[in-house]
N, C-alpha and C positions, 0 to 999 in steps of 0.2 A: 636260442640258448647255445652259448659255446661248451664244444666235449670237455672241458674242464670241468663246467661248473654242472653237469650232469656225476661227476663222479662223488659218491657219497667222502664226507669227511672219515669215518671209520674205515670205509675202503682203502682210502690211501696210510692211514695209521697202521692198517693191517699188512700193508707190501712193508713197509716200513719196520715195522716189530720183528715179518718173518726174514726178511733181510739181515737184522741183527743177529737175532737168532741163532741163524743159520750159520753167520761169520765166528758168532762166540764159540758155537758147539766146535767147530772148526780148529779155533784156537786152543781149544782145551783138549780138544783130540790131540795136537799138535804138542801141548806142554807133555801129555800122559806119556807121549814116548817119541822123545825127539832123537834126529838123526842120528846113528851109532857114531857117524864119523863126528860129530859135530865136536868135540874135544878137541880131539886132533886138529879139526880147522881152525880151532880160536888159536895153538900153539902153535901152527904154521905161520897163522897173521900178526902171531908175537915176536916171532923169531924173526920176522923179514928185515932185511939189511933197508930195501927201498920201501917201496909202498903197497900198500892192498889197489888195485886196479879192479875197479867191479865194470860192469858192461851188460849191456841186453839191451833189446829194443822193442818197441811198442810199451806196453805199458809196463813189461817190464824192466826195459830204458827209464821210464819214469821213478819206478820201483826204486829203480838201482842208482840213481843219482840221489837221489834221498840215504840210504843206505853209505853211500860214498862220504854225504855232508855228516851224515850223522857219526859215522867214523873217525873224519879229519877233527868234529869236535869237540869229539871225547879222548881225544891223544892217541888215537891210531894215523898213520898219513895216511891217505887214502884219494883215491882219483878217478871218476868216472870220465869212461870212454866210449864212445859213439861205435858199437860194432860195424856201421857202415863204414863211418869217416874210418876206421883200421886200417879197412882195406886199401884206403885210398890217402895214405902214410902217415896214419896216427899209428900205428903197428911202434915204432918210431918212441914212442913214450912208454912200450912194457918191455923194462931191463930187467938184467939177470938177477938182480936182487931182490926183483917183486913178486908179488901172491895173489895171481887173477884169482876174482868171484865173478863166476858169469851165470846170468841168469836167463832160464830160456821154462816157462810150465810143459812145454811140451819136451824138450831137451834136444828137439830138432830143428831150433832155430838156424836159417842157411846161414844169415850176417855174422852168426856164430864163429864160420866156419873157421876164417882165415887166424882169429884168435886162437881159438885149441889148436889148428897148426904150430902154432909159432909158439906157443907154448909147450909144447910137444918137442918142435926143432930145437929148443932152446933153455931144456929141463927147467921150463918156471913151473914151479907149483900153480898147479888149478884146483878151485872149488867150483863143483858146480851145483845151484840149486835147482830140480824140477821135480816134477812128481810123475816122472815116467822113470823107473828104475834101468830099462833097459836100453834108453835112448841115447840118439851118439853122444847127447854133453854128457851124461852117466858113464858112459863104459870110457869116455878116455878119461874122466877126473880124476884126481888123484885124493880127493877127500868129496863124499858125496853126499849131500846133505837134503835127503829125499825126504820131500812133504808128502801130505797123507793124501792120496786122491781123491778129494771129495767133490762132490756137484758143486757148481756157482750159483751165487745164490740168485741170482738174475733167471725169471722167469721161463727163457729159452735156455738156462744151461748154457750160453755160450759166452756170455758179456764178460768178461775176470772181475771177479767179482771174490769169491772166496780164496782162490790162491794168487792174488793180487795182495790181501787181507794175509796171508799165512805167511806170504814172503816179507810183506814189510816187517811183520813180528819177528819171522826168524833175525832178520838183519840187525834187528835193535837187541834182540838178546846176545847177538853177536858181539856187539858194541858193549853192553851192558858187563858179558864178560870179561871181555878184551880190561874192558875199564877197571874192574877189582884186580885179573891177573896184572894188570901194569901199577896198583896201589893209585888209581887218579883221584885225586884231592879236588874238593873245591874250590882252593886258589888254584889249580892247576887248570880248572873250568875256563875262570877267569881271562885267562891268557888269550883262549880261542873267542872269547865271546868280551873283548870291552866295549862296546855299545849296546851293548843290554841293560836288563835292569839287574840281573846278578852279576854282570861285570861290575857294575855301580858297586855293589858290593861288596866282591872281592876286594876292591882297591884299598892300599891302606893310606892309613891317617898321614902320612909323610906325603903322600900324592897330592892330599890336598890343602894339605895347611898352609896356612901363613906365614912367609919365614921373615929372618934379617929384622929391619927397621918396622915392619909391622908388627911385630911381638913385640907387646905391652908390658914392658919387664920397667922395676924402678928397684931403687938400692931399699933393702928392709926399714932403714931411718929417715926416708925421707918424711917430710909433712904431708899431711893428707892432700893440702892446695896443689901441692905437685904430682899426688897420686891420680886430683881429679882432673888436673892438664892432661894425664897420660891417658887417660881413659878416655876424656872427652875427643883425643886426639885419633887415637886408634881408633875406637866407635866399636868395641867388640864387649862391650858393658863387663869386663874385667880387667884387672891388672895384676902383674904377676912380680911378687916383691922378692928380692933376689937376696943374697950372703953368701960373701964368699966364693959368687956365680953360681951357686947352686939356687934351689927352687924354695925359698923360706914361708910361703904361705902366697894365698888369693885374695883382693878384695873383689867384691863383686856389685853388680848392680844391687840386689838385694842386699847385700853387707851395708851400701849407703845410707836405704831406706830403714835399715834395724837401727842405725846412729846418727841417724837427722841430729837430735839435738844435741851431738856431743865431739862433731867434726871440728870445729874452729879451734885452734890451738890441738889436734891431738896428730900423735904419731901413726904412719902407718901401720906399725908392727903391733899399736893394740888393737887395732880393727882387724886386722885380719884374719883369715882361717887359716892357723897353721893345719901345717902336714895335707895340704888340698889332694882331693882328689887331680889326679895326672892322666895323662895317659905316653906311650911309646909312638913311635911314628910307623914300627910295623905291626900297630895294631890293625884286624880288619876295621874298614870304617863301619862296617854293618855294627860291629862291635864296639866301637866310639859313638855311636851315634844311639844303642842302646842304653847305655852311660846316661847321656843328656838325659833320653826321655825318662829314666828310671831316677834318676835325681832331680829333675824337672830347672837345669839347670838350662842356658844359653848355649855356653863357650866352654873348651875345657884349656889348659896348657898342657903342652906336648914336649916333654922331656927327653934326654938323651940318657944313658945308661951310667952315668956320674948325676942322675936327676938335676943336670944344669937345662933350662929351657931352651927351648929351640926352634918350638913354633906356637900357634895359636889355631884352634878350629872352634869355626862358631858353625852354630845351628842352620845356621844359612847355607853354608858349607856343601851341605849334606844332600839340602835341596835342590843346590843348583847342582850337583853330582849327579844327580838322579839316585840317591842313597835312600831316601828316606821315601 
């Protein structure tokens, strides 16, 4: 029998629960009264002309590169930096305009060193997080954002484990503030993240529509035989009937099958739906695409601001966006 399969299944659910546990109670210690400075640090990392430069190593190097992305992608700049590589001329990348975050649980990190120097030589604003208040990243920072010392939740006490868990949180409330004090918007998401599925999102309907000679447009008089060239041509199971070059009405796939028997001889202008649903081209397509399913239509036409047409977006559109 391998020492695995001697360990009861509740045993290990039990390291597991107290684990959590332990990280939650942590956190909520942590929300009850968070750092005095911590104001101050989100209005330093507002203010900065350059960028928030975060840094630490071991795992909380690891910590802090996460912190750094999560920053850059919430509209703070932001850049992690290797305390080692500093010293050996990444130093080089924190200008006079930037707002180190360095992070060290014990606040005695040595790789530390040569950064709070040089931020020091060079009156950059320092944050520093640890949960030693009197250690050397605390007493040089200039904004100190002291976690709660509490045990790790790992069995010996020594693995980081809970203030591995406190820092990551502090970091993203960081951000989380940063992001209302700067008014960031979900098109403003968008920007940092277009291969996502909420970039898909944010995109608007101008991004991806159809324009020029694919848009199904015909004169409001013409005959339906030339309406259904237009349709069968484009392949977008509408057509968008025009006056004046404004938008006079839709026929649609379904419009054909409602007048099967009364197409031969008639004009497009009595088939169709006046005053059609439209849309703009800066609409979100999340938003264009709610349209479709909520009208259980295909295709919509995409108007300019004189409601003359200007594109076409079909349902397809969407999917091959990654929108839908």
């Amino acid at each position: 029998m391998t020492p695995e399969d001697t360990t009861a299944p509740d045993t290990i659910l039990a390291a597991a629960r107290r684990t959590l546990v332990t990280e939650a109670e942590a956190l909520s210690r942590l929300a009850d009264d968070l750092p005095v400075d911590f104001p101050a640090a989100v209005r330093a990392m507002r203010g900065a002309k350059g960028r928030v430069i975060v840094s630490g190593i071991g795992k909380s190097g690891h910590v802090g590169r996460k912190i750094a992305a999560t920053l850059a992608s919430t509209g703070t700049p932001a850049l992690f930096v290797h305390s080692a590589e500093a010293s050996h001329g990444d130093l080089g990348m924190i200008g006079a305009g930037d707002v180190c975050l360095l992070i060290s649980n014990s606040g005695e990190t040595a790789e530390l060193r040569d950064i709070i120097y040089h931020t020091r030589r060079f009156g950059i604003p320092m944050i520093g997080i640890s949960s030693r208040a009197g250690s050397t990243l605390m007493q040089a920072a200039d904004y100190r954002l002291l976690l709660p010392d509490l045990p790790e939740a790992c069995p010996i006490g020594m693995a980081p484990t809970t203030s591995t868990t406190l820092t990551l949180a502090l970091g993203d409330a960081l951000a989380v503030a940063l992001m209302e004090e700067r008014g960031f918007m979900p098109e403003d998401f968008s920007v940092f993240h277009p291969g996502g599925k909420l970039g898909a999102q944010m995109r608007r309907v101008g991004e991806i529509m159809h324009r020029g000679d694919a848009v199904p447009t015909i004169d409001s008089r013409a005959d339906m035989d030339d309406v259904l060239q237009v349709m069968t041509s484009k392949g977008f199971g509408i057509a968008a009937l025009v006056e004046e070059g404004r938008l006079f009405g839709v026929i649609t796939d379904g419009d054909l099958r409602r007048h099967m028997g009364g197409l031969n001889g008639a004009k497009a202008r009595e088939i169709a739906t006046r005053a059609p649903l439209s849309v703009t081209g800066d609409m979100l397509a999340a938003e264009a695409l709610a349209l479709i399913q909520h009208r259980s239509i295909s295709a919509l036409i995409v108007v300019d601001e004189g409601n003359r047409p200007v594109g076409v977006v079909h349902f397809l559109d969407f999917l091959r966006e990654g929108v839908a």
